[in-house]
PDB file of the backbone (N, CA, C, O) and the ligand in Angstrom, with CONECT records:
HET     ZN  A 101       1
ATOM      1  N   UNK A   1      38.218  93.726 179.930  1.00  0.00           N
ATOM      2  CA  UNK A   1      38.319  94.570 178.730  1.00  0.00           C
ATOM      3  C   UNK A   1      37.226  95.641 178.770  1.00  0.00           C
ATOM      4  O   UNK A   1      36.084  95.246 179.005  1.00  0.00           O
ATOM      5  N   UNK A   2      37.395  96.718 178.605  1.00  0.00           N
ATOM      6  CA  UNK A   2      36.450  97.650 178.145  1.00  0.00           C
ATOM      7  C   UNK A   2      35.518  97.438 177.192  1.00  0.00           C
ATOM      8  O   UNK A   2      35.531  96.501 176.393  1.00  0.00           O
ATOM      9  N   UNK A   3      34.727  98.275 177.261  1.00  0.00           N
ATOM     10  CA  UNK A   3      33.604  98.452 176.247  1.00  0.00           C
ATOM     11  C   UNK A   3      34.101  99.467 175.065  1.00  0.00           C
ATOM     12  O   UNK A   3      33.815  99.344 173.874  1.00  0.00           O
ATOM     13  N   UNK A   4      34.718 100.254 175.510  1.00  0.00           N
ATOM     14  CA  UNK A   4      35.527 100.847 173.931  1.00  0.00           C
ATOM     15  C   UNK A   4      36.813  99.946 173.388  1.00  0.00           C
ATOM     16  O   UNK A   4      37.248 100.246 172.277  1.00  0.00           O
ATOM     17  N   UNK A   5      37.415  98.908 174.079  1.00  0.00           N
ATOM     18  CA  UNK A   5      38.377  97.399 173.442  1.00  0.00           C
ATOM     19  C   UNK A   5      37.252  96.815 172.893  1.00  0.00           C
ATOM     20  O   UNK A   5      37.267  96.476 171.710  1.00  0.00           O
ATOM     21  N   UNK A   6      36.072  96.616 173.734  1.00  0.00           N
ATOM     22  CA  UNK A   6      35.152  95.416 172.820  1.00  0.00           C
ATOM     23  C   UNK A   6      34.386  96.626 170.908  1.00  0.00           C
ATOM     24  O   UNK A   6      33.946  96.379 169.785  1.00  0.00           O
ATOM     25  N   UNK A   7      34.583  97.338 171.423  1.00  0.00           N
ATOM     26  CA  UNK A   7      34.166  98.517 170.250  1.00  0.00           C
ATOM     27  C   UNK A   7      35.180  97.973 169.060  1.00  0.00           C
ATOM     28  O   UNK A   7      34.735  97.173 168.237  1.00  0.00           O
ATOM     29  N   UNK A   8      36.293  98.338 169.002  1.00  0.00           N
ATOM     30  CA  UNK A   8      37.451  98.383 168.785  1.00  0.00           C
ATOM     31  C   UNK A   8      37.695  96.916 167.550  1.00  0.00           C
ATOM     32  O   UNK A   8      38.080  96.900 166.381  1.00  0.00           O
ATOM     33  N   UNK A   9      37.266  95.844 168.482  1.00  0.00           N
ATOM     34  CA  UNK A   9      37.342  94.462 168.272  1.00  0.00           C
ATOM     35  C   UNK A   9      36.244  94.331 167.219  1.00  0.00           C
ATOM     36  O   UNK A   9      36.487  93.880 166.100  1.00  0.00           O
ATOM     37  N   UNK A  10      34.973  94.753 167.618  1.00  0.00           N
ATOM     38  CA  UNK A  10      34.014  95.021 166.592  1.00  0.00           C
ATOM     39  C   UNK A  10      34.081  95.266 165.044  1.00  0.00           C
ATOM     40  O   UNK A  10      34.011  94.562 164.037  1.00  0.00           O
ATOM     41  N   UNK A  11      34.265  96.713 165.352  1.00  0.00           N
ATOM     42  CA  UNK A  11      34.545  97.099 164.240  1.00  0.00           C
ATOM     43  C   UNK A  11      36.069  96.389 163.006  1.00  0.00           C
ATOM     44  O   UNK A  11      36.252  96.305 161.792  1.00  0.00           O
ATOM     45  N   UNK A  12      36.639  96.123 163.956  1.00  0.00           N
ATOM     46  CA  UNK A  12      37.643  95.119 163.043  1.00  0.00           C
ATOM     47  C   UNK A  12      37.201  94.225 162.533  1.00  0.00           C
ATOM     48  O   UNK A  12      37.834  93.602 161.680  1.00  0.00           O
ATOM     49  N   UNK A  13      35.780  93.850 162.972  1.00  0.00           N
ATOM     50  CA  UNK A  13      35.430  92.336 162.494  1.00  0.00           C
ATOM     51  C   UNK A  13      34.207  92.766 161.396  1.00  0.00           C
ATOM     52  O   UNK A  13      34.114  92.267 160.274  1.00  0.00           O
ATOM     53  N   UNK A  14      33.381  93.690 161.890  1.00  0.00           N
ATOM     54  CA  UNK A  14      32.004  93.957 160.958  1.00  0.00           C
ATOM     55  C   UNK A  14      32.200  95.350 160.070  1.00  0.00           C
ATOM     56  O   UNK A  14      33.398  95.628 160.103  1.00  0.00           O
ATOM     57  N   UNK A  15      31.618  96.113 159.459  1.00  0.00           N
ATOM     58  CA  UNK A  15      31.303  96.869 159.064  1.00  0.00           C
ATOM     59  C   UNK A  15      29.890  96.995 158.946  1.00  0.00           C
ATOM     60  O   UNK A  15      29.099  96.203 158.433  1.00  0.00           O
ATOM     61  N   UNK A  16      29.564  98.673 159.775  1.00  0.00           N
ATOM     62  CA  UNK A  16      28.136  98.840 159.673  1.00  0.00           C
ATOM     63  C   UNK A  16      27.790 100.245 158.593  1.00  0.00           C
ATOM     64  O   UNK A  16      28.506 101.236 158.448  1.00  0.00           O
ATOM     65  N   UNK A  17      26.579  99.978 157.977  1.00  0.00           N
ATOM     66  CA  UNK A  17      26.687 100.442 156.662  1.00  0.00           C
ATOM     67  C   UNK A  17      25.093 100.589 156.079  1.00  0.00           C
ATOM     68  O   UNK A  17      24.581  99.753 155.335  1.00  0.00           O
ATOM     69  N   UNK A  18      24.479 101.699 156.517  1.00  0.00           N
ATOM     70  CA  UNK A  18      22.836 102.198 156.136  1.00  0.00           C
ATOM     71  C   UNK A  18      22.063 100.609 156.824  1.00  0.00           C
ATOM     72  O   UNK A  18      21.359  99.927 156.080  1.00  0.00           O
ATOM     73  N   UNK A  19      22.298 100.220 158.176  1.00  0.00           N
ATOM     74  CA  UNK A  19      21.247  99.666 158.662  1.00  0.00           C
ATOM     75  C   UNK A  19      21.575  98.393 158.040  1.00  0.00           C
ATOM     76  O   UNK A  19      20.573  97.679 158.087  1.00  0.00           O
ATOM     77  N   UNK A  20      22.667  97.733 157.411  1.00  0.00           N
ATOM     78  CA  UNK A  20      23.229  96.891 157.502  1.00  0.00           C
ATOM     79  C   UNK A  20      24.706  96.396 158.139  1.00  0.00           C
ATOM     80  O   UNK A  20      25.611  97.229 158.079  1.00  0.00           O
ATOM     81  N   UNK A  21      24.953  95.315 158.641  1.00  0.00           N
ATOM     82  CA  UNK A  21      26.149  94.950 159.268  1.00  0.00           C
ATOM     83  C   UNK A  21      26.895  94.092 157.955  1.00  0.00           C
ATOM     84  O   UNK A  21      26.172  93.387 157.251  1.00  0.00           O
ATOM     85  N   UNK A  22      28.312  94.185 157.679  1.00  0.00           N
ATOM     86  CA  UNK A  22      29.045  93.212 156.817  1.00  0.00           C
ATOM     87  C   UNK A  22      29.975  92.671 157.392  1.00  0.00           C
ATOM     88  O   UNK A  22      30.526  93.421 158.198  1.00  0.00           O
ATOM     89  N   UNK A  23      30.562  91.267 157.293  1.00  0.00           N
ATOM     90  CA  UNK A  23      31.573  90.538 157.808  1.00  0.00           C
ATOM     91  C   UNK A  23      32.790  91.357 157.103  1.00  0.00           C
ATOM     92  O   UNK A  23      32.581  91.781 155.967  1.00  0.00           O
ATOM     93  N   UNK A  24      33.645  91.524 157.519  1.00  0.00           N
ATOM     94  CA  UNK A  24      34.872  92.031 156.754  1.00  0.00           C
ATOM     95  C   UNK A  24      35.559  90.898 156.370  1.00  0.00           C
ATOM     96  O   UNK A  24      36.569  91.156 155.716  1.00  0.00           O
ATOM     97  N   UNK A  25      35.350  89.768 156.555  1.00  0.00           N
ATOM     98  CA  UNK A  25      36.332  88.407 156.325  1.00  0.00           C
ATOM     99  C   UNK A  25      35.333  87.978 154.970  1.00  0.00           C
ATOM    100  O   UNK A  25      35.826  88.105 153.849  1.00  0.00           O
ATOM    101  N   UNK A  26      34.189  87.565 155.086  1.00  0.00           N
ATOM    102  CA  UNK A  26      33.435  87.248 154.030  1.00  0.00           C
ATOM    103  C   UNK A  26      32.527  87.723 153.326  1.00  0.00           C
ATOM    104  O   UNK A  26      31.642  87.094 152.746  1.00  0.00           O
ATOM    105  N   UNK A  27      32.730  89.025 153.346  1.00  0.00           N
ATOM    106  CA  UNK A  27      31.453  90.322 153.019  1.00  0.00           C
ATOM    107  C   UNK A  27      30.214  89.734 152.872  1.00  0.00           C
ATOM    108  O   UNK A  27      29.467  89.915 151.910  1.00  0.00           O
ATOM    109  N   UNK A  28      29.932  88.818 154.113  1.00  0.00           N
ATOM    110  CA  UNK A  28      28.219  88.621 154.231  1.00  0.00           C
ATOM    111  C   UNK A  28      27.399  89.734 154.825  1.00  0.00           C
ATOM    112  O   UNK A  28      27.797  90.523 155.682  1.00  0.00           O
ATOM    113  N   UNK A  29      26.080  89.700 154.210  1.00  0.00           N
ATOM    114  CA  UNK A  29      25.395  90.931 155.099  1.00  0.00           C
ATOM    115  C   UNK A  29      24.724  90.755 155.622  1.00  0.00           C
ATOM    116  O   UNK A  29      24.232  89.682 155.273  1.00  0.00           O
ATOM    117  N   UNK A  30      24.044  91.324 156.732  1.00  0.00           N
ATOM    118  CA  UNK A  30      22.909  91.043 157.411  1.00  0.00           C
ATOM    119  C   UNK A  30      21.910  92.374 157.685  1.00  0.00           C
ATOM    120  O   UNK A  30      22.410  92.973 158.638  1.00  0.00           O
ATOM    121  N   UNK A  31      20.582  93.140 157.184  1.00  0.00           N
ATOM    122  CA  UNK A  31      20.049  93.843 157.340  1.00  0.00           C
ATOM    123  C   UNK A  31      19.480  93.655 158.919  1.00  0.00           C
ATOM    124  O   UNK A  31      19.422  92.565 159.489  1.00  0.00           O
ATOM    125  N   UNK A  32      19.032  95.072 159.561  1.00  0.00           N
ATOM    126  CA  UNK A  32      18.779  95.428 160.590  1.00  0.00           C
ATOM    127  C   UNK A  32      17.797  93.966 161.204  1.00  0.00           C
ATOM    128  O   UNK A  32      17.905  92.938 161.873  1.00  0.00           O
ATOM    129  N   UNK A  33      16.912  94.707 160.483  1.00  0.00           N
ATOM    130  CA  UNK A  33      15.123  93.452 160.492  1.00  0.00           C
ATOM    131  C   UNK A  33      15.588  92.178 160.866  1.00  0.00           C
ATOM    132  O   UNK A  33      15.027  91.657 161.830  1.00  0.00           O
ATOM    133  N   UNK A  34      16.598  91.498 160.242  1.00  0.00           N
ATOM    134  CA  UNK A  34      16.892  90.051 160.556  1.00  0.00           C
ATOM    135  C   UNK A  34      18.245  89.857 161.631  1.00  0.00           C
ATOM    136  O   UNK A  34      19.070  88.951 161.513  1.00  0.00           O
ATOM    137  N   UNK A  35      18.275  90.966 162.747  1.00  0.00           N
ATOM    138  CA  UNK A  35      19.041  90.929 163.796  1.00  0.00           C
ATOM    139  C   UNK A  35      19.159  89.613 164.258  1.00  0.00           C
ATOM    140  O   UNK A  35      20.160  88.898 164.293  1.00  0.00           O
ATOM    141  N   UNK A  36      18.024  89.389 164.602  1.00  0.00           N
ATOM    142  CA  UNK A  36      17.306  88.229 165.609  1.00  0.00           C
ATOM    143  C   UNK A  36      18.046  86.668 164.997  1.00  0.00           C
ATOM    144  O   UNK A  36      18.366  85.738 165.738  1.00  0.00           O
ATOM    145  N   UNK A  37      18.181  86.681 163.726  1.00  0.00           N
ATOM    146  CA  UNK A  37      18.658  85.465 163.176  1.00  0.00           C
ATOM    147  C   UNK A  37      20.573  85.445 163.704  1.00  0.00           C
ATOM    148  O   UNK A  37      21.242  86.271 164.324  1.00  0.00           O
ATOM    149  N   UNK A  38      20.894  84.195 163.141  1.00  0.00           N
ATOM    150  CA  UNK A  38      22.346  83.770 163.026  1.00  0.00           C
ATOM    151  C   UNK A  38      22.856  84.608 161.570  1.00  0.00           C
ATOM    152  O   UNK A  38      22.298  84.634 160.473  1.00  0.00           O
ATOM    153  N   UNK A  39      24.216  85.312 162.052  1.00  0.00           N
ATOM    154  CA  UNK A  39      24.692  85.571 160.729  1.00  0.00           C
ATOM    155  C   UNK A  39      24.762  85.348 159.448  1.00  0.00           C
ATOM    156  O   UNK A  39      24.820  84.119 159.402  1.00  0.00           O
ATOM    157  N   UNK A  40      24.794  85.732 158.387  1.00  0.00           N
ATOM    158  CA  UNK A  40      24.534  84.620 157.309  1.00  0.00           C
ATOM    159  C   UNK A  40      26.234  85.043 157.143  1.00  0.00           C
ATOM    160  O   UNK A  40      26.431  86.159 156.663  1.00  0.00           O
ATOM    161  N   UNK A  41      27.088  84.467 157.399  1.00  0.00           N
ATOM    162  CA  UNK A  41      28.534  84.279 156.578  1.00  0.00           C
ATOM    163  C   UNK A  41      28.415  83.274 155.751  1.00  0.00           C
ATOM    164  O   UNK A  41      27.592  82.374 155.918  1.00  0.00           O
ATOM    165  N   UNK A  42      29.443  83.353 154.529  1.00  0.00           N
ATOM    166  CA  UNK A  42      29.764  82.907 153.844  1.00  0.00           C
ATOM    167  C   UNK A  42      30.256  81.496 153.854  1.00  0.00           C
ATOM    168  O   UNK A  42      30.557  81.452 155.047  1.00  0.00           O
ATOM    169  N   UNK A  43      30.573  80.245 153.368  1.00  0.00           N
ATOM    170  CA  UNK A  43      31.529  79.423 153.493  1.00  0.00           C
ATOM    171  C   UNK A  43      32.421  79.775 153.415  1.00  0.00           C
ATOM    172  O   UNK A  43      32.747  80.643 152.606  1.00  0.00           O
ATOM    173  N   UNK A  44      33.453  79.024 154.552  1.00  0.00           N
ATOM    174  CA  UNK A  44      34.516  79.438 154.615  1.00  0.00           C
ATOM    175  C   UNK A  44      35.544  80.799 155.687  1.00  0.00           C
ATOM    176  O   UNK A  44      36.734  80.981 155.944  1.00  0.00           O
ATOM    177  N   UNK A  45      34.365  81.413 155.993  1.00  0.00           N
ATOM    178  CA  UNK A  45      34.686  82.505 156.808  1.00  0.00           C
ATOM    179  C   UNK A  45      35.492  81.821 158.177  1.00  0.00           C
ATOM    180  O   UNK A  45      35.561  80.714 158.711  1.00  0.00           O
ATOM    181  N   UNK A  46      35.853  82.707 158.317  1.00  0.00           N
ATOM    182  CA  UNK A  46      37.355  82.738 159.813  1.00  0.00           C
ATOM    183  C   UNK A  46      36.336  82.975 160.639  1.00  0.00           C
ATOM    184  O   UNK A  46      36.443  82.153 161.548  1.00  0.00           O
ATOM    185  N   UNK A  47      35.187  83.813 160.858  1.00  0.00           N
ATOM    186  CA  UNK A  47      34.728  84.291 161.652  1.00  0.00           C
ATOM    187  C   UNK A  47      33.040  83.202 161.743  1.00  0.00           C
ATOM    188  O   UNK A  47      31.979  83.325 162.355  1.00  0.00           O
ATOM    189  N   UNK A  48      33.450  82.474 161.038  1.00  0.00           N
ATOM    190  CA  UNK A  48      31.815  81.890 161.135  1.00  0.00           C
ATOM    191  C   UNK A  48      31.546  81.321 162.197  1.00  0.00           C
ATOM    192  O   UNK A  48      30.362  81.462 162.506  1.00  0.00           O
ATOM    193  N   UNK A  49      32.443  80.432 163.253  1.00  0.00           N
ATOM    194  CA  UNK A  49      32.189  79.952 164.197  1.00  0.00           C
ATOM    195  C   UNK A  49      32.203  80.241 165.839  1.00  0.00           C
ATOM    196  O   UNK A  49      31.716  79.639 166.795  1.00  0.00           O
ATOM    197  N   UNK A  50      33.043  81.521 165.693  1.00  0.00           N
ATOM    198  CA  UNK A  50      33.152  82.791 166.798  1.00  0.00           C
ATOM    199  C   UNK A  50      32.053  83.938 166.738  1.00  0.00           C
ATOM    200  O   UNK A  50      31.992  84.556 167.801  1.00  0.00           O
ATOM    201  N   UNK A  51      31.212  84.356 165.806  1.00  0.00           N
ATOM    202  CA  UNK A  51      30.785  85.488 165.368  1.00  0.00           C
ATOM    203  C   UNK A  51      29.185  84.920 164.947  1.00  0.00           C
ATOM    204  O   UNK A  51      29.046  84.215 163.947  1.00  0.00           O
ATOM    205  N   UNK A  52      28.338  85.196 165.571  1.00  0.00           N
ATOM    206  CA  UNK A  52      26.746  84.904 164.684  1.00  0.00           C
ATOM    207  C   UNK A  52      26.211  85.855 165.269  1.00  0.00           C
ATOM    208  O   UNK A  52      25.137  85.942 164.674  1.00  0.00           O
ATOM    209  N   UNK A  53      26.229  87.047 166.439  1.00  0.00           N
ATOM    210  CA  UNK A  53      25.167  87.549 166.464  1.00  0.00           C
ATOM    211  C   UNK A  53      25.396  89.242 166.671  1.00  0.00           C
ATOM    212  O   UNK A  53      24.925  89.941 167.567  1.00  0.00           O
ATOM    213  N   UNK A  54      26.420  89.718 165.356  1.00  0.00           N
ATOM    214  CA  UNK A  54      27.188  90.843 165.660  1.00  0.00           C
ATOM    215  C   UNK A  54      26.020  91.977 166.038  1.00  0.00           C
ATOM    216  O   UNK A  54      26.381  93.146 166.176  1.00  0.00           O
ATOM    217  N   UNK A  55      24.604  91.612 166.204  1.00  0.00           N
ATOM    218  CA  UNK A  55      23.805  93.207 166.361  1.00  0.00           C
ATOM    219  C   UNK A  55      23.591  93.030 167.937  1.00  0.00           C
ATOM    220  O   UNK A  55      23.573  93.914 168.793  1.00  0.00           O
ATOM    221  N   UNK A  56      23.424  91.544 168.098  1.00  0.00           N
ATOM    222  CA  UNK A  56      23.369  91.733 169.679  1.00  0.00           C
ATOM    223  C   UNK A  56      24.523  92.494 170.584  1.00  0.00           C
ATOM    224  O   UNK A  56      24.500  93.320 171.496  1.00  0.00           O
ATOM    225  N   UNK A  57      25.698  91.674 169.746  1.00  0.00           N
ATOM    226  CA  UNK A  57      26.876  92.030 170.445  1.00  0.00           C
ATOM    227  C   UNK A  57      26.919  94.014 170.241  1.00  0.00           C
ATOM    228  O   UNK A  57      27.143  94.833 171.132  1.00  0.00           O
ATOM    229  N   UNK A  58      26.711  94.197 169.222  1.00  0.00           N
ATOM    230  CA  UNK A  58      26.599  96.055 169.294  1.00  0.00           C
ATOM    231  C   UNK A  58      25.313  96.451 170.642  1.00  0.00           C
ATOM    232  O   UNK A  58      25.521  97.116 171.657  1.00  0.00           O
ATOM    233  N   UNK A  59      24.646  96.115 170.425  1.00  0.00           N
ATOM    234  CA  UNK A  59      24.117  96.433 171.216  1.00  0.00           C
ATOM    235  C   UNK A  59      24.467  96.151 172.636  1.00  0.00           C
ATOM    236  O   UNK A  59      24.011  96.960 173.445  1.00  0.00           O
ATOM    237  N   UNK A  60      25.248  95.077 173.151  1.00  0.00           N
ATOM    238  CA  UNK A  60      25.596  95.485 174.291  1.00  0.00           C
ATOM    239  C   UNK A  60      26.841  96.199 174.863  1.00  0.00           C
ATOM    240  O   UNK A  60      27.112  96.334 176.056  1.00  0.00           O
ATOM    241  N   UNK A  61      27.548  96.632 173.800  1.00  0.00           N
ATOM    242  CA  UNK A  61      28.405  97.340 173.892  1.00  0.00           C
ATOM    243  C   UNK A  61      28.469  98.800 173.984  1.00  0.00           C
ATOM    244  O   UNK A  61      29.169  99.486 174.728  1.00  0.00           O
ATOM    245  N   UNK A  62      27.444  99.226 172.918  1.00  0.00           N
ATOM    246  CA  UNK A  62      27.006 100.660 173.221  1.00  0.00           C
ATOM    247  C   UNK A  62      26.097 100.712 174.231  1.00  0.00           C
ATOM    248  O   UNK A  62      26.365 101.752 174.831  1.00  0.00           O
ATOM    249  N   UNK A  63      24.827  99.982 174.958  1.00  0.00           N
ATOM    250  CA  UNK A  63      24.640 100.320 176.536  1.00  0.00           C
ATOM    251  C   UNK A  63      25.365 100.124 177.516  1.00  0.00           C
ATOM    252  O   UNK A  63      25.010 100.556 178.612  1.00  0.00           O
ATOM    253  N   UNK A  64      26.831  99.265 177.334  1.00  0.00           N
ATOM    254  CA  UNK A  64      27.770  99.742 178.382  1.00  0.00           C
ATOM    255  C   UNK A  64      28.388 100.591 177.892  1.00  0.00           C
ATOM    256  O   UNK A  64      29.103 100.827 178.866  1.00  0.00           O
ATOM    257  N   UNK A  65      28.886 101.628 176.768  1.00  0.00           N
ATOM    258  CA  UNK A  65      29.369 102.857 176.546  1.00  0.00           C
ATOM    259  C   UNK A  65      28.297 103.833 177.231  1.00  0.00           C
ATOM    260  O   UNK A  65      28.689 104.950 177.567  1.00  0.00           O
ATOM    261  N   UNK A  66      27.170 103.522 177.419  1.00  0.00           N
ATOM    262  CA  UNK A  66      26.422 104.609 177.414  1.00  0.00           C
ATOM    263  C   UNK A  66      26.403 104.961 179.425  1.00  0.00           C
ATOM    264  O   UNK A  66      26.069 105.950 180.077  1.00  0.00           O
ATOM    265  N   UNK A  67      26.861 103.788 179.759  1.00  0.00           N
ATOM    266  CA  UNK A  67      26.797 103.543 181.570  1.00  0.00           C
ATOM    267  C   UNK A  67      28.192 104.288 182.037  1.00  0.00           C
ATOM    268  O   UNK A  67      28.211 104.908 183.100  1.00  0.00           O
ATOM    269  N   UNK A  68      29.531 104.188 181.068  1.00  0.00           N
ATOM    270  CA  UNK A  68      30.609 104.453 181.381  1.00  0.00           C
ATOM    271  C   UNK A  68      30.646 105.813 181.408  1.00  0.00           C
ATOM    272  O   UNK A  68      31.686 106.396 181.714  1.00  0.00           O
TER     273      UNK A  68
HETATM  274 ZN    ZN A 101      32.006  86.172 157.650  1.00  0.00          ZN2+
END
């Protein structure tokens, strides 16, 4: 898969929004500063057990956009 499919996939799942990321399934948020932690989703989220570390995952997606 590409790095603009893994983009793609992303953004279907998070919303990024003034230096915060939001789950689109459980509108949890996570500010920049607390990258480093596990997501905070909600109970109940679809995405809670596939999904904890959506800033890492941006980040390696835009330095392979940036190689392509
Ligand atoms: Zn969630």
């Amino acid at each position: 898969m590409s790095a603009a499919d893994d983009l793609i996939i992303w953004t279907h799942r998070w919303k990024l929004d003034a230096h915060t990321i939001q789950c689109r399934c459980c509108h949890g948020r996570q500010p920049e500063q607390l990258k480093v932690e596990d997501f905070p989703h909600l109970p109940g989220c679809g995405y809670e057990s596939t999904a904890s570390t959506p800033w890492a995952s941006l980040d390696t997606i835009c330095s392979r956009l940036q190689k392509s």
